[in-house]
C-alpha positions in Angstrom: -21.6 22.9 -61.8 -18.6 21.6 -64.1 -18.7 18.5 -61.2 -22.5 18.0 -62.3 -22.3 18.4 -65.9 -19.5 16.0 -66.0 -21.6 13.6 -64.0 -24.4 13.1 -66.5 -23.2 14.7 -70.5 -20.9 13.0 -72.6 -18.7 15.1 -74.4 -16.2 14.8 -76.6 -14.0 17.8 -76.3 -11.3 18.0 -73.4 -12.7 19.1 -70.1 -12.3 21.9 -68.4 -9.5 21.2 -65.8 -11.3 20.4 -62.7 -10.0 20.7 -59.0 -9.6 17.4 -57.1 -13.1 17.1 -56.0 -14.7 17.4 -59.1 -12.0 15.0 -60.7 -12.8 12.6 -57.7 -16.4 12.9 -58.2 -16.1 12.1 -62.2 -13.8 8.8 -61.0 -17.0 7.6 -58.7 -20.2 8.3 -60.7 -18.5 7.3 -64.2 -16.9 4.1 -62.6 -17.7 0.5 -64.7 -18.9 -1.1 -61.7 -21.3 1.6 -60.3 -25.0 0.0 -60.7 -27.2 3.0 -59.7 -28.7 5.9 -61.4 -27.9 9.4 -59.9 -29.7 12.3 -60.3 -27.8 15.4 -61.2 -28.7 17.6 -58.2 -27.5 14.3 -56.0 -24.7 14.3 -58.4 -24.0 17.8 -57.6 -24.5 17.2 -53.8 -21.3 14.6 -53.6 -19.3 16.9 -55.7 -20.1 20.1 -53.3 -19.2 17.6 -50.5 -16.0 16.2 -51.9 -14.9 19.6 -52.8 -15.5 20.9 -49.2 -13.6 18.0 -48.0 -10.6 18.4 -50.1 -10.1 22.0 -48.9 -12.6 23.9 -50.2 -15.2 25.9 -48.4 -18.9 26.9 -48.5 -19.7 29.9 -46.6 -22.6 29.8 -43.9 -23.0 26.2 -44.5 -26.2 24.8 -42.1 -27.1 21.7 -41.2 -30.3 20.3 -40.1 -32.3 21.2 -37.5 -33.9 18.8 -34.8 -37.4 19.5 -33.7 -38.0 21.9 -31.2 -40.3 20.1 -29.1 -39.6 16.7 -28.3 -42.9 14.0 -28.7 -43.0 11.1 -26.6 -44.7 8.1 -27.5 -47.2 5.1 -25.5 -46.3 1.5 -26.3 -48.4 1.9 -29.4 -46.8 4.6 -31.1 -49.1 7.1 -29.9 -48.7 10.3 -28.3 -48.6 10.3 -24.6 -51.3 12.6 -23.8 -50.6 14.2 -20.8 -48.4 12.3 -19.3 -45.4 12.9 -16.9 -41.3 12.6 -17.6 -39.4 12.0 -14.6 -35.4 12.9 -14.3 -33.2 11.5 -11.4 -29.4 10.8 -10.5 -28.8 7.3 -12.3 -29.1 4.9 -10.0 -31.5 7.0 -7.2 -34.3 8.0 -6.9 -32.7 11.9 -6.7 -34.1 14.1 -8.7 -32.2 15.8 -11.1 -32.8 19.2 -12.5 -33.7 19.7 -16.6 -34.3 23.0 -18.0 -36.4 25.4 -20.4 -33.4 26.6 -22.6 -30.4 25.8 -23.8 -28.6 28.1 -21.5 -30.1 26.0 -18.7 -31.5 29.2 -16.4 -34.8 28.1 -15.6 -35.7 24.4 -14.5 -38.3 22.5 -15.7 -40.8 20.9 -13.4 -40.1 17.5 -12.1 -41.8 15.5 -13.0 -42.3 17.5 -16.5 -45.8 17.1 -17.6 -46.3 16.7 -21.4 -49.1 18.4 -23.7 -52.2 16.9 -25.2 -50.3 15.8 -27.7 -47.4 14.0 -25.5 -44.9 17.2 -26.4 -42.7 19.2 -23.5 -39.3 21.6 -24.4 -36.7 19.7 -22.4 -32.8 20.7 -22.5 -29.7 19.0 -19.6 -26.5 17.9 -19.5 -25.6 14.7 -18.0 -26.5 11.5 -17.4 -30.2 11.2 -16.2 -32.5 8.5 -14.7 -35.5 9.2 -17.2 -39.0 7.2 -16.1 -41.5 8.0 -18.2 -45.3 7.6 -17.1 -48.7 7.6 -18.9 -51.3 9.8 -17.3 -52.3 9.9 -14.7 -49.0 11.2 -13.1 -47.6 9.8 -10.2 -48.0 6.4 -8.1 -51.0 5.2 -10.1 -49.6 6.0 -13.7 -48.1 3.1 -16.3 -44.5 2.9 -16.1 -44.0 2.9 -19.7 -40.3 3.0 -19.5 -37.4 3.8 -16.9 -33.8 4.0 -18.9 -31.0 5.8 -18.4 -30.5 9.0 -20.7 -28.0 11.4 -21.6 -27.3 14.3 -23.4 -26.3 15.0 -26.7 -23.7 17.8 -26.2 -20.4 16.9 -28.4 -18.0 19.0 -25.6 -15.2 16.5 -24.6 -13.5 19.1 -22.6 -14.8 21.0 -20.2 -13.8 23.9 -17.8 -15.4 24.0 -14.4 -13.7 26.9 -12.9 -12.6 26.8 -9.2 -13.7 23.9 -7.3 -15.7 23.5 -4.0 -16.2 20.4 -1.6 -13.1 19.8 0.9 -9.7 18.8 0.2 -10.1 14.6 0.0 -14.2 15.3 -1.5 -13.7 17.8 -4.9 -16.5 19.3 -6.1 -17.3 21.0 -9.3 -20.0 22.7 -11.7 -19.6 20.8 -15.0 -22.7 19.9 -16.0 -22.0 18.8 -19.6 -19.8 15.8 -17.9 -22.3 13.2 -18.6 -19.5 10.2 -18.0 -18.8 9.5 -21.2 -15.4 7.4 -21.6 -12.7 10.0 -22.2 -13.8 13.3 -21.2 -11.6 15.8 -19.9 -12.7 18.0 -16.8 -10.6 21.4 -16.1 -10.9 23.2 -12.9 -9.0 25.2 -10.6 -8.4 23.6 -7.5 -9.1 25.6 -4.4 -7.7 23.1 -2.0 -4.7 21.1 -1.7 -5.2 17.5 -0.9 -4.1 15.5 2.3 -4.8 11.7 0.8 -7.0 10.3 -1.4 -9.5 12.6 -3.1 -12.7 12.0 -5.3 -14.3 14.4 -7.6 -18.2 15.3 -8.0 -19.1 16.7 -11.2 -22.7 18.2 -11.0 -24.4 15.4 -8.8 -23.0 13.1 -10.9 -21.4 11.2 -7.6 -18.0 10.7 -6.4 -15.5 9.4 -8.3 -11.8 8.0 -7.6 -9.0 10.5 -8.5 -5.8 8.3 -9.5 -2.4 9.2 -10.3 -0.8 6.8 -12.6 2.7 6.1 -12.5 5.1 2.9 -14.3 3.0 0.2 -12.3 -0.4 1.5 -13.0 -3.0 4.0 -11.4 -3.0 4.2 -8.0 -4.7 6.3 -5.1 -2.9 9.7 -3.9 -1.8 10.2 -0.9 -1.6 13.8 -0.2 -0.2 17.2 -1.9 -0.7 16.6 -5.9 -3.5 18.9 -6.1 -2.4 22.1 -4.6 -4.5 24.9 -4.2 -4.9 27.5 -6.8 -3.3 25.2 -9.3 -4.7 24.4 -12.8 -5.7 20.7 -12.5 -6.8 18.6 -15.7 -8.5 14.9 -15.4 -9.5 12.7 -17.7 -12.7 10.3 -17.1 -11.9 6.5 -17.7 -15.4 4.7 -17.8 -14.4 1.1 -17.6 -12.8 1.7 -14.3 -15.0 4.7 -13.0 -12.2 6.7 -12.0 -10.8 10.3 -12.9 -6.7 9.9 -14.0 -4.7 13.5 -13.6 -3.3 14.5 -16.6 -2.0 17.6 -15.4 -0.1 18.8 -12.9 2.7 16.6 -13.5 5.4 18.3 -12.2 4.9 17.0 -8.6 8.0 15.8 -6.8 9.9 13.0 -9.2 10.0 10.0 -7.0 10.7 7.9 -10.3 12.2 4.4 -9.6 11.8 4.5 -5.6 10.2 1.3 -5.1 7.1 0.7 -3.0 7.9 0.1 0.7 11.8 1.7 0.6 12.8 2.8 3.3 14.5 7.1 3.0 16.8 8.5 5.4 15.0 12.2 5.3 16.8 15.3 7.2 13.8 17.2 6.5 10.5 17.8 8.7 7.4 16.7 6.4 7.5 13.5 4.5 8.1 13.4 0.5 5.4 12.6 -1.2 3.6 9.2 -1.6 5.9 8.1 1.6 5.2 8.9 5.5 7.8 8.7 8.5 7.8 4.8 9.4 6.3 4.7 13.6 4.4 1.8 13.4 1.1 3.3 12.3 -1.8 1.2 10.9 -2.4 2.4 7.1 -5.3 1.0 5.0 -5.0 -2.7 3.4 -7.0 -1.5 0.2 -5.6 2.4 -0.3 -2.2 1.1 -0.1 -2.1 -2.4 -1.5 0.9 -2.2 -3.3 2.1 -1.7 0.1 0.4 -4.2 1.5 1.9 -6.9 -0.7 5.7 -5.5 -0.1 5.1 -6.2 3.2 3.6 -9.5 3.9 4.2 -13.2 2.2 1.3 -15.3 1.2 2.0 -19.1 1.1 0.2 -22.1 0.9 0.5 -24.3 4.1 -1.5 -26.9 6.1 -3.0 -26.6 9.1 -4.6 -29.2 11.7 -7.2 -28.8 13.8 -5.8 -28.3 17.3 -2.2 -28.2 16.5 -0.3 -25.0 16.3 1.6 -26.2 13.4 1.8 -25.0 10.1 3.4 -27.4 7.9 4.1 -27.5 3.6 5.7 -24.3 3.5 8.0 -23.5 0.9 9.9 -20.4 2.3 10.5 -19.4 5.7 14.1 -17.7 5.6 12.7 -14.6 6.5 9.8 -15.9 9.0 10.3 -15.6 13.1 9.4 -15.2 16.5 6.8 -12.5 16.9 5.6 -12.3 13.3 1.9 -12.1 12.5 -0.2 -14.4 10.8 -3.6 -14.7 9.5 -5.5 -17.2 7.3 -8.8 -19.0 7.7 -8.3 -21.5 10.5 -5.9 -19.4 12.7 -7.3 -17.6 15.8 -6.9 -13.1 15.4 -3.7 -12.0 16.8 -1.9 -15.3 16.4 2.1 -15.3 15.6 4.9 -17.0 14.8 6.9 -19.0 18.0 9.5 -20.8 15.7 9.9 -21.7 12.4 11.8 -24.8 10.5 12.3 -24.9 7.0 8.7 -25.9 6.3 6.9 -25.7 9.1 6.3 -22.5 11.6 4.6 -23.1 15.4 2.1 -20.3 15.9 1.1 -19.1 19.8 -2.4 -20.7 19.0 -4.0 -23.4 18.1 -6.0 -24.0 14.6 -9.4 -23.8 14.6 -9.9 -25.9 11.5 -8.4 -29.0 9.0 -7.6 -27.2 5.8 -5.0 -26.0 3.1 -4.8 -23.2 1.6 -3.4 -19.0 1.7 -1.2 -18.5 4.4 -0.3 -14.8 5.1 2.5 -13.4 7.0 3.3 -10.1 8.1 6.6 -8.5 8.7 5.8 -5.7 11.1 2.3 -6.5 12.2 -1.5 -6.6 10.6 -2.8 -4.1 12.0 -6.8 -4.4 13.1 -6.3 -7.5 11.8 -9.1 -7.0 8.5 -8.7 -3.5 7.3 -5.3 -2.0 7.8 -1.7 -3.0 8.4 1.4 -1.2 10.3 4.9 0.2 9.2 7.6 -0.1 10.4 8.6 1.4 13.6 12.1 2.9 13.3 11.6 5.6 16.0 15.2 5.8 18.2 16.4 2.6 16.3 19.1 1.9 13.2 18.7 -0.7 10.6 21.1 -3.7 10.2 21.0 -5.8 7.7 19.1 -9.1 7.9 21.8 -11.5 8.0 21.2 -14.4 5.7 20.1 -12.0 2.7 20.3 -13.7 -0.5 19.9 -17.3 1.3 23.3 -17.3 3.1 24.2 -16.3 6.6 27.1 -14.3 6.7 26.8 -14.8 10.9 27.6 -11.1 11.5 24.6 -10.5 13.9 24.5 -14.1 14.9 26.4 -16.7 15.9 25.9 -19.7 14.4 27.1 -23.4 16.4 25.2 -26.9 17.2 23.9 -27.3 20.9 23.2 -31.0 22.8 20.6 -30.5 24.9 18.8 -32.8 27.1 15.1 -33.1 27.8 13.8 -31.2 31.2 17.2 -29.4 31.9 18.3 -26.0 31.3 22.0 -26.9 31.2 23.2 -27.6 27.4 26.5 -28.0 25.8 27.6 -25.7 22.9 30.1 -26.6 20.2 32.2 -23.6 20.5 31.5 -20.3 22.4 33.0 -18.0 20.8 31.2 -14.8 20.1 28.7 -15.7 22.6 27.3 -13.8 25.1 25.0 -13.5 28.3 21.4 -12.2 27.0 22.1 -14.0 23.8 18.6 -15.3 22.3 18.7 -18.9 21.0 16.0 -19.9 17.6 16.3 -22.8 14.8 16.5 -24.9 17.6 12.8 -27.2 18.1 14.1 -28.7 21.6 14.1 -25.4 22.7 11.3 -22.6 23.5 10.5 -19.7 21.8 12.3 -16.8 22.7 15.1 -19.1 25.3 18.3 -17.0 26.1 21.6 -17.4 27.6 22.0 -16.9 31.3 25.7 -18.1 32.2 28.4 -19.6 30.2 31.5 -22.0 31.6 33.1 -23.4 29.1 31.0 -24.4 26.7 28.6 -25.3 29.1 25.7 -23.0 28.9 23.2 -22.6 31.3 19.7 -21.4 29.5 16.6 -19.3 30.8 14.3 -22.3 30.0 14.9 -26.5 30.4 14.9 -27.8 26.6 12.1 -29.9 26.0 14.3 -32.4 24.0 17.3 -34.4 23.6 19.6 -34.4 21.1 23.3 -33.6 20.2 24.8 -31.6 17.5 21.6 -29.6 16.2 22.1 -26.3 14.7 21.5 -23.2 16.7 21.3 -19.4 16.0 22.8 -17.2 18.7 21.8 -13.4 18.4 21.3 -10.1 20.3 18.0 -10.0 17.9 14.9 -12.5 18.7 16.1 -13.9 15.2 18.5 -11.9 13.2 17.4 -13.7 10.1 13.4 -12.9 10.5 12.6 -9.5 8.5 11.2 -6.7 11.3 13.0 -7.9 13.9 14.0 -5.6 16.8 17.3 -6.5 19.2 19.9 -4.6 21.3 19.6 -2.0 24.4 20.4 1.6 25.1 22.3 0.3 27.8 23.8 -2.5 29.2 25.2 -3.6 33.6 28.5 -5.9 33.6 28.3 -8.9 35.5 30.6 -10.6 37.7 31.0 -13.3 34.4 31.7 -10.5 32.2 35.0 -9.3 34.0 38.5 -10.9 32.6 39.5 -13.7 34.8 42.5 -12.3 36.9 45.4 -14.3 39.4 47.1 -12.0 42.3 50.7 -12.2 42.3 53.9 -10.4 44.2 53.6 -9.8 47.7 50.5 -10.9 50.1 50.1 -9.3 53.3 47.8 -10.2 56.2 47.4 -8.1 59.5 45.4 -10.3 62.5 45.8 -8.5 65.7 49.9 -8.2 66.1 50.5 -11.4 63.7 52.1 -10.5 60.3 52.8 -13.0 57.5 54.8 -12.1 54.4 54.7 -14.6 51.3 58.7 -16.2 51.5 60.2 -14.5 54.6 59.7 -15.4 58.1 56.9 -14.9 60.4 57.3 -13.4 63.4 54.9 -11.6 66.1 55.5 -8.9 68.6 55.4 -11.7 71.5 57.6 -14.3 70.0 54.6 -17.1 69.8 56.3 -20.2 68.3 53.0 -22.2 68.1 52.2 -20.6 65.0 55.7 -21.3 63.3 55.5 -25.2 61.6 58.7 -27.2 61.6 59.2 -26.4 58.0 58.7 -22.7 58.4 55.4 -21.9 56.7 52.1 -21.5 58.6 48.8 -22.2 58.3 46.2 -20.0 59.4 42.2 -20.5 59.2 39.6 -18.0 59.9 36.5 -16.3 58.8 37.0 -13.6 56.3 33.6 -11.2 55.5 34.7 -9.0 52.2 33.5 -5.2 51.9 32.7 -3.9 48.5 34.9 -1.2 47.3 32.9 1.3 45.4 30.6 -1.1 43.2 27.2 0.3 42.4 26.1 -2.1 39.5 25.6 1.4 36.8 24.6 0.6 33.5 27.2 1.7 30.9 25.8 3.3 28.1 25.5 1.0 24.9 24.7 3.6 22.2 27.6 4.9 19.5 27.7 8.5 18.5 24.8 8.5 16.1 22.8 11.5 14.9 18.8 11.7 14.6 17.2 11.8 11.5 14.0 10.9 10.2 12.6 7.7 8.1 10.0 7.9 5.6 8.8 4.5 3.7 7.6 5.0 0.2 3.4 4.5 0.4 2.7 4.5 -3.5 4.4 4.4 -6.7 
């Protein structure tokens, strides 16, 4: 009341001393530039609101009512006498429950059928299909609208007690979730989950459950919702996909890159990773993945040649590698690569330029999935020209002349080479062309070159290509050869026993009879005859090849 009186009497005693509302009223309504006339009671109305906003209170304070019934209306403005009100699942033709009351116990009809004077008592929660339809009902009734509708409730969080569904497909009652952009849906979870999961909120349809981490959202992959568990997500519109704000205690995995490989001593793989034994994973639930493991490059291709050319890496490209673009036939790979070009194992199909993509431990189906690694029974060695220099610790690195139609070639030096040896960087030469006897530096190869020329640069390995990534080389075992012995001269005394002849290296030769034919004038003798050698205990056993090592398990890292 003092707010009001000061709003519209002039007086010229001192005020009573107001509170800040009624102070802050007196500054608005007596302003210079306020061009309106207020009445007192709307005077009085900002003052009881400004003082209930600077702290004050107003016990049982209402506020207004909407009408009980809702009325709905023709394209005229006039009530829809009779008509029908339909309710689906946005997007279906599903119907969707509405209800009596407020507590939602009984359902409405469906399709609800208005009064004479277009009025029906309609309460839900959610997102709804609404088609409305002037009477007669059904089939032969005016559409007069179909929009999408949803309700009024102001609940941003909502608890939707223990979930249903399976692990991977989570279902819940919560049907005040009407997908709005920021609601909050709590729940305990009754499962744990073995991959990627979605969430179902009242029919409202399956969405995406993500788990973001310091790249962005990405899929789960098994074990961050575990049963009995308090789990809290929060609705993200724009994408149409539930984020996890709580638990987030799961294993810390923080700053493990995607695709590293673990050394693990335990039996079950940490989380967001799974032991590495080739297995085909999904192109689009991983992708992250995906990209780790493959490079996409522009090249060229021809039509008919096997050639890709205009490429601006291939340090880590070689024999046995995958490829796929448009143009190259399914299940193509690489033969040999130079430092532009690669020769694939078929020919194009097409004339074009464009996305080349190659993949380091194969591609899977070829459209939908991709492979790990396979590690089983193997270790890892470092690819040797990491960083863009060879440090020719798993190769051998020399120049070969080689000439066309022969499989005789001469290398610059052979040391460090060996029989079994696989030969790349080398285009006289075919894919996957090996050492099969060295002399010298004469090497004899498993294939005739298909060129001629001296002094090119070869790569000598026990891998296909110990510079390609994925590459697989070496053998539990391995059976000498008569080349691989140390060469090795007799010496000291010979002896040879024919019958009653005896011959002793210096010293003079005698027999039992006295035969002088065999004795020459200057002492020695010669004697020639057939000699057939017997093999003294050789059996040609491999010998192992395999260090003391110990097992262990290893697990690549799926998802941030």
């Amino acid at each position: 009341m003092i707010a009001m009186v000061a709003a519209n009497e002039t007086t010229t005693t001192s005020p009573p001393r107001l509170n800040i509302g009624s102070r802050f009223a007196i500054r608005i309504l007596k302003g210079p530039k306020l061009m309106m006339k207020i009445t007192s009671r709307f005077a009085a109305a900002i003052c009881i609101g400004l003082f209930y906003l600077a702290g004050g209170s107003i016990a049982n304070a209402g506020t207004l009512l909407p009408p009980g019934m809702q009325v709905f209306l023709d394209n005229n403005g006039l009530p829809l006498s009779s008509a029908c009100v339909y309710f689906y699942i946005p997007n279906t033709t599903s119907p969707k429950d509405t209800y009596t009351s407020a507590d939602q116990t009984t359902p409405n009809t469906n399709p609800v059928q208005l009064d004479a004077a277009g009025r029906a008592v309609i309460y839900g929660t959610g997102v709804y299909r609404q088609v409305v339809k002037a009477s007669p009902c059904g089939v032969s009734g005016v559409t007069i609208w179909d929009q999408l509708t949803a309700s009024t409730d102001s609940s941003v969080t909502i608890f939707a007690g223990a979930s249903a569904g399976t692990p991977n497909a989570i279902t819940v009652v919560a049907p005040e979730f009407t997908g709005a952009d920021g609601q909050v849906i709590n729940y305990i979870s009754t499962n744990t989950n073995t991959g990627p999961a979605t969430l179902n909120a009242s029919g409202f349809g399956a969405v995406q459950i993500v788990r973001d981490s310091a790249t962005g959202p990405g899929a789960l992959t098994g074990g961050e919702l575990v049963a009995t568990n308090a789990v809290s997500v929060i609705y993200d519109a724009t994408a149409g996909t539930f984020h996890i704000l709580s638990p987030i205690t799961w294993p810390n995995t923080a700053g493990v890159p995607v695709g590293a490989i673990i050394p693990f001593a335990g039996f079950t793989a940490p989380a967001n990773s799974a032991f590495a034994y080739g297995q085909a994973v999904s192109r689009v639930t991983y992708a992250s993945l995906f990209t780790a493991f493959t490079s996409t490059q522009n090249g060229s291709l021809t039509l008919g040649s096997p050639i890709i050319t205009g490429l601006t890496d291939t340090t880590q490209f070689g024999r046995g590698q995958y490829v796929e673009s448009l143009g190259i036939p399914g299940g193509a790979t690489i033969l040999s690569c130079t430092s532009s070009t690669c020769t694939l194992s078929a020919n194009a199909t097409t004339t074009r330029t464009g996305s080349i993509t190659f993949f380091a431990y194969g591609n899977g189906d070829g459209v939908t999935t991709f492979n790990l690694p396979d590690y089983r029974g193997k270790g890892l060695a470092g690819r040797d020209n990491m960083g863009g220099t060879a440090a020719n610790v798993s190769q051998v690195a020399a120049t070969l002349t080689t000439t066309a139609t022969s499989a005789s070639a001469t290398v610059s030096s052979a040391t460090g080479l060996a029989i079994g040896m696989t030969l790349s960087g080398n285009a006289n030469l075919s894919s996957g062309t090996t050492i099969t006897a060295i002399s010298g530096t004469t090497l004899t190869l498993s294939a005739v070159a298909t060129g001629t020329q001296a002094g090119v640069a070869t790569r000598f390995s026990v891998f296909p290509d110990a510079q390609a990534l994925g590459n697989l080389g070496g053998t539990q075992t391995v059976t000498l050869l008569t080349t691989n012995l140390p060469a090795y001269t007799p010496s000291g005394t010979v002896a040879v026993t024919n019958g009653t002849l005896i011959m002793r290296s210096g010293g003079a030769v005698t027999t039992a009879g006295g035969a002088a034919d065999f004795i020459t004038s200057d002492g020695l003798v010669t004697i020639t005859a057939a000699f057939t050698g017997v093999a003294q205990g050789g059996a040609s056993i491999p010998l192992s090849n395999l260090p003391p090592m110990a097992t262990i398990n290893y697990a690549v890292r799926l998802t941030p």
